[in-house]
C-alpha positions as CSV (number, residue, x, y, z in Angstrom):
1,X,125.9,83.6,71.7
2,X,124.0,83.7,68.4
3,X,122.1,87.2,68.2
4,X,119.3,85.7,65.9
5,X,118.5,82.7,68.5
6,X,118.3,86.1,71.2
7,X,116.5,87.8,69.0
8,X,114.1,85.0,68.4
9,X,114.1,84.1,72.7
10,X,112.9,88.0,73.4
11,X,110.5,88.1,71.0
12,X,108.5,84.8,72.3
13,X,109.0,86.2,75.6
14,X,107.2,89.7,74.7
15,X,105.0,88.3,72.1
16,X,104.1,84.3,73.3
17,X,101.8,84.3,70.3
18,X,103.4,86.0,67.4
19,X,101.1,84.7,64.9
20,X,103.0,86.7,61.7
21,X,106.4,86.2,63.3
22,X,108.8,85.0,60.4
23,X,112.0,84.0,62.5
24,X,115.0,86.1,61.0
25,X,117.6,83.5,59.1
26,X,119.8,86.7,58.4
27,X,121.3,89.9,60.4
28,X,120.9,91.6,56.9
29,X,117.1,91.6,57.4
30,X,115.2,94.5,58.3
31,X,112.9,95.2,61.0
32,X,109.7,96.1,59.3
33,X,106.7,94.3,59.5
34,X,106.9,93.1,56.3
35,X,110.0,91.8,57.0
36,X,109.5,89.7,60.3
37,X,106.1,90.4,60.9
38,X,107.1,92.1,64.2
39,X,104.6,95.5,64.4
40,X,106.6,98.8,66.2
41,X,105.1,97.9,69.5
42,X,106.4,94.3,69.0
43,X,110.1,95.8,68.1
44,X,110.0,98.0,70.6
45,X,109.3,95.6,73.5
46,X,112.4,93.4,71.8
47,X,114.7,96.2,71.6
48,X,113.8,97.2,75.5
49,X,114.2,93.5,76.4
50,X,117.7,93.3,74.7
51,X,118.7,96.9,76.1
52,X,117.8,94.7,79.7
53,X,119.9,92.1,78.8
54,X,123.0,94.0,77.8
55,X,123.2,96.2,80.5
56,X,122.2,99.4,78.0
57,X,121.0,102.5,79.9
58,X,117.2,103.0,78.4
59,X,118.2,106.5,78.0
60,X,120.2,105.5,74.6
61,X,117.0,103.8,72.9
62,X,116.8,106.4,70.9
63,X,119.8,106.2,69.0
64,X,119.7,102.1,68.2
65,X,119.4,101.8,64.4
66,X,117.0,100.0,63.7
67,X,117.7,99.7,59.5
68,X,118.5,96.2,60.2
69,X,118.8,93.3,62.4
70,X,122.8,93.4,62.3
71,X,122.5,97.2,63.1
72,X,120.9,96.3,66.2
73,X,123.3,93.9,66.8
74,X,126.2,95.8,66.1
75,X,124.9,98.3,68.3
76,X,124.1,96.0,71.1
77,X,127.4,94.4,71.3
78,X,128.9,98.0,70.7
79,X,126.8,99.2,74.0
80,X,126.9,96.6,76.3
81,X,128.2,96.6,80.1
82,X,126.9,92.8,80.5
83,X,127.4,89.8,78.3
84,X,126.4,86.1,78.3
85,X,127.5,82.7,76.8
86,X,124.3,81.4,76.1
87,X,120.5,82.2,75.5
88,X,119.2,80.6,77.8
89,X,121.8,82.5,80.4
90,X,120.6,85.9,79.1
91,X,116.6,85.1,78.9
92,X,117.2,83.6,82.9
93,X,118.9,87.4,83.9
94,X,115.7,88.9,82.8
95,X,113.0,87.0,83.0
């Protein structure tokens, strides 16, 4: 499963009108708002989404790096006690 195209799925699910939402075409990109035009309560509502859909106890949302997209990915895949095939497989587990 592509980690941008989930990336992209839980933030139109927290945010179904991101106006400054730039779609990340990298893992090297960071999270700022800046960057993706995600603000920290956007981000945050991601990250908890993902956390849902791989099976991360909330109690480690503290120590996801959030430097970078492919730190969150890493992390994520590093973390996970579930795992899906597609996007739309993971988005259907939680929404």
């Amino acid at each position: 499963m592509n980690f941008l195209d989930l990336f992209d799925a839980c933030v139109i699910e927290t945010n179904p009108r991101p106006d400054k939402y730039t779609k990340p075409t990298s893992l090297n990109i960071g999270l700022s708002e800046e960057d993706i035009g995600l603000d920290s309560l956007d981000v945050t509502l991601v990250l908890v989404l993902l956390f849902e859909i791989y099976g991360i106890p909330e109690t480690e949302d503290f120590a996801v790096p959030t430097t970078s997209l492919g730190a969150v990915c890493d992390f994520m895949h590093n973390n996970k006690t579930k795992d899906f095939d597609t996007v739309s497989a993971a988005m259907e587990a939680v929404t």
